[in-house]
C-alpha positions as protocol buffer text, in pm:
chain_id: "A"
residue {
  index: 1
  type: UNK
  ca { x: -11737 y: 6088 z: -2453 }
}
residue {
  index: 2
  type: UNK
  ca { x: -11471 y: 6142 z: -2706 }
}
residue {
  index: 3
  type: UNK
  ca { x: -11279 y: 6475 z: -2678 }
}
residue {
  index: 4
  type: UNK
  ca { x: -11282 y: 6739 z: -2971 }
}
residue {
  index: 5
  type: UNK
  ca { x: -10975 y: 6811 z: -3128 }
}
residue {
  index: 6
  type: UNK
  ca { x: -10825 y: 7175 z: -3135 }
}
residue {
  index: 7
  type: UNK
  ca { x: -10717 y: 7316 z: -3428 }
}
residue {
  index: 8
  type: UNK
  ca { x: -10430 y: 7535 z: -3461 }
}
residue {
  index: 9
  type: UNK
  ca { x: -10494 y: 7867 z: -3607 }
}
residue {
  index: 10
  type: UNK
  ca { x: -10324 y: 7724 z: -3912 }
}
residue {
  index: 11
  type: UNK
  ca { x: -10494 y: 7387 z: -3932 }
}
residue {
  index: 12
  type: UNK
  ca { x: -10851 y: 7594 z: -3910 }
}
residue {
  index: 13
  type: UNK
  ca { x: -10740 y: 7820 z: -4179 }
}
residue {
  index: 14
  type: UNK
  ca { x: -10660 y: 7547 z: -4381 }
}
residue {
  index: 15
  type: UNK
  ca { x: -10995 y: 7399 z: -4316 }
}
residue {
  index: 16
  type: UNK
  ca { x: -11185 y: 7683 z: -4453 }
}
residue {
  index: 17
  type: UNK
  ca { x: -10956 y: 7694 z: -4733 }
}
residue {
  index: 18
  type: UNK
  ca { x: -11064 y: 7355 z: -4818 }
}
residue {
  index: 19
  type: UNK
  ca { x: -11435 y: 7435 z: -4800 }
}
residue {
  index: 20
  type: UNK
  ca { x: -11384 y: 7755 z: -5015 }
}
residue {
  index: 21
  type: UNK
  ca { x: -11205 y: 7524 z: -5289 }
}
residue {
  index: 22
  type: UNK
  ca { x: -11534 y: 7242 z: -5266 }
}
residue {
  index: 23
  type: UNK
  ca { x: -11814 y: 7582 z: -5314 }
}
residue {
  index: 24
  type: UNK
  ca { x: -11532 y: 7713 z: -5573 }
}
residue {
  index: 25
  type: UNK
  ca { x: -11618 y: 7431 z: -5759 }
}
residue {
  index: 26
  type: UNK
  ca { x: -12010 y: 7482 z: -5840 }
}
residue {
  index: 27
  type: UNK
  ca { x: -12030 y: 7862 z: -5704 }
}
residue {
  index: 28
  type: UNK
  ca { x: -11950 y: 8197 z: -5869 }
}
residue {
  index: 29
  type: UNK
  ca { x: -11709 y: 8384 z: -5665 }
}
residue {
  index: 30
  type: UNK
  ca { x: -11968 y: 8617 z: -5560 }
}
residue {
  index: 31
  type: UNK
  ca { x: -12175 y: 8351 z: -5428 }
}
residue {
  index: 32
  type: UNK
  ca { x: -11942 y: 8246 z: -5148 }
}
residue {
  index: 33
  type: UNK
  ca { x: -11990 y: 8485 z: -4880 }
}
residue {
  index: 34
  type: UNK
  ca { x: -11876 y: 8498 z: -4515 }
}
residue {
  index: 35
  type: UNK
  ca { x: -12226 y: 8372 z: -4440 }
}
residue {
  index: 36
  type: UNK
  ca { x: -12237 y: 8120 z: -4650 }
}
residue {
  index: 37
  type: UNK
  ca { x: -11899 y: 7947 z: -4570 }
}
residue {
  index: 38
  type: UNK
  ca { x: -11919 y: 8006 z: -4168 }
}
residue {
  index: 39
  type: UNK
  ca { x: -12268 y: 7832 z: -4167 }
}
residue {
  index: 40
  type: UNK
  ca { x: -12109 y: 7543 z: -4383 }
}
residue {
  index: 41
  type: UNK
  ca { x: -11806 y: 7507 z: -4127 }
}
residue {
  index: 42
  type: UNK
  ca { x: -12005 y: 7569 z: -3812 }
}
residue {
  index: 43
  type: UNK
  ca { x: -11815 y: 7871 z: -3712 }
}
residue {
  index: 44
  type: UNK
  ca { x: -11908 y: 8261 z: -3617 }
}
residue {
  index: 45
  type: UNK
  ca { x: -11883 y: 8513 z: -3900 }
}
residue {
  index: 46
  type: UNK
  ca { x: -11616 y: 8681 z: -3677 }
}
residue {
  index: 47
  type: UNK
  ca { x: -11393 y: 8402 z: -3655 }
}
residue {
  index: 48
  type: UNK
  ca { x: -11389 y: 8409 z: -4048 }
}
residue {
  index: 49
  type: UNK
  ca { x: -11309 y: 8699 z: -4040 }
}
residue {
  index: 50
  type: UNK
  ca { x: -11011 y: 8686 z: -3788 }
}
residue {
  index: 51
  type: UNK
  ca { x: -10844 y: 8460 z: -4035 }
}
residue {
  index: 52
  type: UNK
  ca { x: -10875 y: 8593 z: -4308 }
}
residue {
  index: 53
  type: UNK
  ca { x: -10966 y: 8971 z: -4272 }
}
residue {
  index: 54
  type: UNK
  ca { x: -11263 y: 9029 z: -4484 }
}
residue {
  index: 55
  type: UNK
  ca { x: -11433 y: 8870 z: -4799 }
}
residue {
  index: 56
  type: UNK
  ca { x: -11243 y: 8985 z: -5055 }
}
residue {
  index: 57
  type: UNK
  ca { x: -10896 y: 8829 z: -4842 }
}
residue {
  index: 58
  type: UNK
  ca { x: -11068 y: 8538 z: -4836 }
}
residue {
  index: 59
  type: UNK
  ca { x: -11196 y: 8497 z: -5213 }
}
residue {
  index: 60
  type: UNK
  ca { x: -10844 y: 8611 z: -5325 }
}
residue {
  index: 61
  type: UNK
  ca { x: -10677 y: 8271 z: -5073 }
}
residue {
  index: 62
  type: UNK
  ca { x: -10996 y: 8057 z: -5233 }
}
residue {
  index: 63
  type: UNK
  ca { x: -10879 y: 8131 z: -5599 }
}
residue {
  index: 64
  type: UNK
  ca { x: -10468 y: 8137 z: -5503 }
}
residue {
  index: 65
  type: UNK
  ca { x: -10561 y: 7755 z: -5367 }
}
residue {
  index: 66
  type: UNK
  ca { x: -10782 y: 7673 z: -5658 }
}
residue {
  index: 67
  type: UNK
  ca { x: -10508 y: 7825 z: -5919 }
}
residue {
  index: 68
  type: UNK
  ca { x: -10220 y: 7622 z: -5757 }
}
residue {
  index: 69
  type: UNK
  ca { x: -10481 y: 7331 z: -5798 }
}
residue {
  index: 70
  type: UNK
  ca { x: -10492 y: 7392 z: -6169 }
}
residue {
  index: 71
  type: UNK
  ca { x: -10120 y: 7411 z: -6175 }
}
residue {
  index: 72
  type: UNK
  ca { x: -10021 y: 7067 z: -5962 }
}
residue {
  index: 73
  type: UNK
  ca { x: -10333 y: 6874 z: -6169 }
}
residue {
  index: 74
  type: UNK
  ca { x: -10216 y: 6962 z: -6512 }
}
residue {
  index: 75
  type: UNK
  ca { x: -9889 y: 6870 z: -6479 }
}
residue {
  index: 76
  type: UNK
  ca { x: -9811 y: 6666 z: -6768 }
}
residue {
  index: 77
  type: UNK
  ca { x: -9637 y: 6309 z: -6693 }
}
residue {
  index: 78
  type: UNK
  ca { x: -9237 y: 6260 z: -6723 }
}
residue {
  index: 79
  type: UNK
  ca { x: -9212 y: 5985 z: -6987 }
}
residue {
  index: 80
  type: UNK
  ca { x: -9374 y: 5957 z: -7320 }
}
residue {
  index: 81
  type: UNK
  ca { x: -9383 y: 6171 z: -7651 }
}
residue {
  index: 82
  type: UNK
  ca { x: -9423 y: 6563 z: -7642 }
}
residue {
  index: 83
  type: UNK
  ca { x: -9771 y: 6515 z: -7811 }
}
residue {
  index: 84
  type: UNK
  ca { x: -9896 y: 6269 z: -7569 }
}
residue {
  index: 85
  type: UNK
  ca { x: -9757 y: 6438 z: -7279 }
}
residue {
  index: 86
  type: UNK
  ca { x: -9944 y: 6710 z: -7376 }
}
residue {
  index: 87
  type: UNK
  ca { x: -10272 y: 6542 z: -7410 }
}
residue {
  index: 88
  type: UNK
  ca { x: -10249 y: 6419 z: -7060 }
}
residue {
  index: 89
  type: UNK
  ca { x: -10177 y: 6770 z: -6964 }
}
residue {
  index: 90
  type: UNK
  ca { x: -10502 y: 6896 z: -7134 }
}
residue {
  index: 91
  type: UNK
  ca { x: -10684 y: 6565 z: -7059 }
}
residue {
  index: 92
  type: UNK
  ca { x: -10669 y: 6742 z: -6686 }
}
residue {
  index: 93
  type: UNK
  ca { x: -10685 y: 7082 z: -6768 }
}
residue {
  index: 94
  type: UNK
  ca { x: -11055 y: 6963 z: -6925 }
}
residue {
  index: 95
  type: UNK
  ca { x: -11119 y: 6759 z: -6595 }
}
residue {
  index: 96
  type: UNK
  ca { x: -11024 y: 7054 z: -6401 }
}
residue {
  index: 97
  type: UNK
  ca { x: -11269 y: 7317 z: -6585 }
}
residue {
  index: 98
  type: UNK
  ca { x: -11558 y: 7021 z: -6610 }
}
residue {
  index: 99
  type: UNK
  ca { x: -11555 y: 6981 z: -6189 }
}
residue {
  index: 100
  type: UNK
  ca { x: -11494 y: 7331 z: -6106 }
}
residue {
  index: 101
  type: UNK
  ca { x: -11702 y: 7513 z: -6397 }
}
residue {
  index: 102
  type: UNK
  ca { x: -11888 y: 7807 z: -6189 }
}
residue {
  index: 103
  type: UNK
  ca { x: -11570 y: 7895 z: -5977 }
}
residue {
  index: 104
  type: UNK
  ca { x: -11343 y: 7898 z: -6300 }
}
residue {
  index: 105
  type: UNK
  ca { x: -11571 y: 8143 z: -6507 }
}
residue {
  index: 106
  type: UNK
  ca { x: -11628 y: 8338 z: -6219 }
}
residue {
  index: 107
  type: UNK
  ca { x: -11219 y: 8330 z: -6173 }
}
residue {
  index: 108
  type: UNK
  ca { x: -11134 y: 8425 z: -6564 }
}
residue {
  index: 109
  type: UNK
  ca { x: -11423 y: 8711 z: -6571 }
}
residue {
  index: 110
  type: UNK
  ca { x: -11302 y: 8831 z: -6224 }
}
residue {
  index: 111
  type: UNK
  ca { x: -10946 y: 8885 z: -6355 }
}
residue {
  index: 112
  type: UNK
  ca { x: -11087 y: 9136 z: -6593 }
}
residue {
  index: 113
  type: UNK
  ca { x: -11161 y: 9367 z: -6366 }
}
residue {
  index: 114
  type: UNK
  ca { x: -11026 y: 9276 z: -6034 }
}
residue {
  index: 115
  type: UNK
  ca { x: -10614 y: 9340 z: -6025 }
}
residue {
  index: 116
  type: UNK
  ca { x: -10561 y: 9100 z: -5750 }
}
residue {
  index: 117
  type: UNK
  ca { x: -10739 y: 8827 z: -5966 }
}
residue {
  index: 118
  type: UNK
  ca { x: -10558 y: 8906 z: -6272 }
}
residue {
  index: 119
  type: UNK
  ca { x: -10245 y: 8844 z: -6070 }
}
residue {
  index: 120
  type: UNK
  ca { x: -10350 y: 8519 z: -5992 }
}
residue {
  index: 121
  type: UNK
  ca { x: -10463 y: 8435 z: -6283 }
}
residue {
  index: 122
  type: UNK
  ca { x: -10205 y: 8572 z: -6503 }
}
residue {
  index: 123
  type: UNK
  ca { x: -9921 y: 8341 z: -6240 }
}
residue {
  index: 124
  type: UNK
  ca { x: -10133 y: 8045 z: -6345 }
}
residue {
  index: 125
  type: UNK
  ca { x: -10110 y: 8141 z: -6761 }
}
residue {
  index: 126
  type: UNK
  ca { x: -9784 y: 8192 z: -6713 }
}
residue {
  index: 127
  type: UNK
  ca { x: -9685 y: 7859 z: -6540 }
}
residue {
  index: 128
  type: UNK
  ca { x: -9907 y: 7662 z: -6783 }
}
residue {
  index: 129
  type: UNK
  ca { x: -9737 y: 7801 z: -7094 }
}
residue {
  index: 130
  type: UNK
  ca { x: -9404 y: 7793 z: -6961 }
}
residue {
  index: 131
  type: UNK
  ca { x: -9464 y: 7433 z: -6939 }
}
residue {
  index: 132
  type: UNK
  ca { x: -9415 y: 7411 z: -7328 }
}
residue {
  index: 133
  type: UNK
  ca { x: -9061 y: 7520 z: -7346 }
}
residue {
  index: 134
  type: UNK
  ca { x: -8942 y: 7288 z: -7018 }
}
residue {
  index: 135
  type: UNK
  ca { x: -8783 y: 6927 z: -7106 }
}
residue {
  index: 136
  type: UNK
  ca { x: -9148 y: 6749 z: -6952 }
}
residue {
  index: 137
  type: UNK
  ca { x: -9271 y: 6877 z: -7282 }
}
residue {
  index: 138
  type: UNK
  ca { x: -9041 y: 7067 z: -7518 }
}
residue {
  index: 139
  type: UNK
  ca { x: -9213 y: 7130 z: -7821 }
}
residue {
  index: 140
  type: UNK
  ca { x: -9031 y: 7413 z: -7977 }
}
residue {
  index: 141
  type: UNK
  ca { x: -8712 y: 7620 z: -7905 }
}
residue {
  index: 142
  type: UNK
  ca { x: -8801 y: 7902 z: -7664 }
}
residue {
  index: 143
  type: UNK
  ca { x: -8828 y: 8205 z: -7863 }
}
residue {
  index: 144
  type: UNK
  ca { x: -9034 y: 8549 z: -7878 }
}
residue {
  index: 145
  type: UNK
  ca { x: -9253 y: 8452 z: -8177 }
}
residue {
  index: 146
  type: UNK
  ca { x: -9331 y: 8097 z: -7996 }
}
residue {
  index: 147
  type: UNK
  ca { x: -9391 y: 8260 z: -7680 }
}
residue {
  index: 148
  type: UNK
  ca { x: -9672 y: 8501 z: -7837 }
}
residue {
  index: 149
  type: UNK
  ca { x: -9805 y: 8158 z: -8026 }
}
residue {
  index: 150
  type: UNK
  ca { x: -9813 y: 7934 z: -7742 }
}
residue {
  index: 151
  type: UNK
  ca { x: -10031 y: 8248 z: -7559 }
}
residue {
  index: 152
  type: UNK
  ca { x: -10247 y: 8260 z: -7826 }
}
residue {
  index: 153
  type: UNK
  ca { x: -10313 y: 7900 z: -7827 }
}
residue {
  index: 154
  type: UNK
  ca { x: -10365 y: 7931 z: -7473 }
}
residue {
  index: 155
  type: UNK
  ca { x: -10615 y: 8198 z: -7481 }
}
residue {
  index: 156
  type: UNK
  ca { x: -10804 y: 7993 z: -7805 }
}
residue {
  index: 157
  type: UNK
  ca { x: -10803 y: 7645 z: -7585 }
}
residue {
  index: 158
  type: UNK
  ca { x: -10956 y: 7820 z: -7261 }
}
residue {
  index: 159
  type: UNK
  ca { x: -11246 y: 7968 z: -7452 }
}
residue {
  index: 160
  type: UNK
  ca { x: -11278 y: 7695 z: -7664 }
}
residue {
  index: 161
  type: UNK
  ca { x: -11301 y: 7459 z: -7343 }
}
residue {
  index: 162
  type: UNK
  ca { x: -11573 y: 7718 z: -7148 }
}
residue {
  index: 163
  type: UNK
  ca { x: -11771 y: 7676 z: -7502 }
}
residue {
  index: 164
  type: UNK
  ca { x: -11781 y: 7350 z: -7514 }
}
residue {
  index: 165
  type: UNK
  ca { x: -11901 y: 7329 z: -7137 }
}
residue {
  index: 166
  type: UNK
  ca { x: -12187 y: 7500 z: -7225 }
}
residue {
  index: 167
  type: UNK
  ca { x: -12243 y: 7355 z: -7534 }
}
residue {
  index: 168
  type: UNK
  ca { x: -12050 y: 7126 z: -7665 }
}
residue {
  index: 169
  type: UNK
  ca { x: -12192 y: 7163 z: -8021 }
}
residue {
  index: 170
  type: UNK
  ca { x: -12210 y: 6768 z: -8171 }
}
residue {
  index: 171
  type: UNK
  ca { x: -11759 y: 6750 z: -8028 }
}
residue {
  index: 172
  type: UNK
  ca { x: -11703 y: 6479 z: -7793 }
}
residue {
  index: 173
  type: UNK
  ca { x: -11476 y: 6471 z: -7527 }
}
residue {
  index: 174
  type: UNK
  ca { x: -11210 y: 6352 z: -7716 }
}
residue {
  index: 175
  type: UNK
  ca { x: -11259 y: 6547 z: -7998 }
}
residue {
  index: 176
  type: UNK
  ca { x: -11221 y: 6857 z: -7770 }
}
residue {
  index: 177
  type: UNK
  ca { x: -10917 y: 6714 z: -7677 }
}
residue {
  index: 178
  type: UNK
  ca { x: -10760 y: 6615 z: -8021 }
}
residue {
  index: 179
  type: UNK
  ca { x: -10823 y: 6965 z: -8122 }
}
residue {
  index: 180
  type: UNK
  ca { x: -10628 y: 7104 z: -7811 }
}
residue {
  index: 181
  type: UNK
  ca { x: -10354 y: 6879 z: -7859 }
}
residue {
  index: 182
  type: UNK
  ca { x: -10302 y: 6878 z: -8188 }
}
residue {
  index: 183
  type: UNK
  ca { x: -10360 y: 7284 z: -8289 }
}
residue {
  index: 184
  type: UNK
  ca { x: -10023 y: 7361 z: -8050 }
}
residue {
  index: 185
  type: UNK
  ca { x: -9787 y: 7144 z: -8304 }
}
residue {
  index: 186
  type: UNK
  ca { x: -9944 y: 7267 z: -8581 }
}
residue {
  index: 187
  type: UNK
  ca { x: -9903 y: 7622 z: -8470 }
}
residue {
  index: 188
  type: UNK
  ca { x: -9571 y: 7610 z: -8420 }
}
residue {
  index: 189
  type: UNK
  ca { x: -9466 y: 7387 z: -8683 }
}
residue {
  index: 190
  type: UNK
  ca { x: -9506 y: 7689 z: -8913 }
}
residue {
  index: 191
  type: UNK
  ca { x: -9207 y: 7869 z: -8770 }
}
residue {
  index: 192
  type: UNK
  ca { x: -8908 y: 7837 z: -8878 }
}
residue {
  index: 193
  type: UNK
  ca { x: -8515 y: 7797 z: -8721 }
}
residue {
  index: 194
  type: UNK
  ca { x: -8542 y: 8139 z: -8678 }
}
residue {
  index: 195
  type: UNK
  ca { x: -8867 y: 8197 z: -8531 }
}
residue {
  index: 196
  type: UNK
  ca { x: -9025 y: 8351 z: -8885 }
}
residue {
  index: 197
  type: UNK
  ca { x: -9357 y: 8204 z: -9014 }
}
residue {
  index: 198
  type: UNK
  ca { x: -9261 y: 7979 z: -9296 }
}
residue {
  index: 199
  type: UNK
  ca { x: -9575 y: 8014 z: -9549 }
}
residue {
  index: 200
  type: UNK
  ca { x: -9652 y: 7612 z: -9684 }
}
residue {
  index: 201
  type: UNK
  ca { x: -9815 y: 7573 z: -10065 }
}
């Protein structure tokens, strides 16, 4: 009779972690309760909430996890040119969204009201568009008026991504993606040395 392994306090916490990131992934937030996740690990609702307090502690660790996730996955590769860098970057971004769809839009219309989401979410924004102005992509000189651009184009490629989930209106996969990767350039490419809009004929 093989002998069960113990867990450290860490190791279990870890555990649940993991199983809050695999419901994150075709669950709303509000649909992964302490019931629901201690009858999928086989635990006591009071051992949940030893580790992690109460729901809300523990929905806040499942979307820190699932936002680092998001982070590490899009992580554009070291060699190759800016634009194709950044198509491998948004390649994942669109993987990420596709497997994870429920828990994301749960996550983005959490963070409008919640100001512990927003945190977390805003961290993630901010590490993804910071990405533009590091030497793994380096499209543009880091300036103010690139900045607010590079948000904006942000904000435009999430929705347009959640759209497309739902509907992706005639636009394959790749055409999603040719229109993420190649708005950013053109965005920016109106800017000048100085960080003014040039206007083009």
């Amino acid at each position: 009779m093989s002998q069960r392994t113990r867990l450290t306090p860490e190791q279990r916490r870890e555990q649940l972690l993991d199983l809050g990131i695999r419901l994150f992934a075709n669950h709303s937030l509000d649909e992964i309760s302490i019931d629901v996740v201690a009858r999928e690990a086989g635990i006591s609702r009071g051992l949940l909430y030893h580790y992690f307090g109460d729901k809300m502690a523990f929905r806040e660790a499942v979307v820190r996890r699932a936002a680092d996730a998001l982070v590490a996955q899009t992580a554009p590769p070291s060699t190759g040119e800016p634009v194709e860098r950044l198509l491998a970057s948004m390649s994942a971004y669109v993987d990420f969204v596709d497997a994870n769809y429920e828990g994301y839009v749960s996550m983005v219309r959490g963070a409008a009201s919640d100001p512990v989401l927003r945190e977390i979410y805003d961290d993630a924004f901010g590490a993804l568009g910071t990405r533009i102005f590091e030497a793994d992509v380096d499209f543009v000189a880091d300036t103010p008026a690139a900045r607010l651009i590079v948000r904006g184009w942000q904000a435009m490629s999430e929705e347009l991504v959640l759209s497309w989930k739902a509907d992706p209106a005639g636009l394959t996969r790749e055409d999603l993606l040719g229109l993420l990767a190649g708005s950013l350039p053109e965005l920016l490419g109106l800017l000048g040395p100085e960080g003014a809009v040039t206007r083009r004929s």
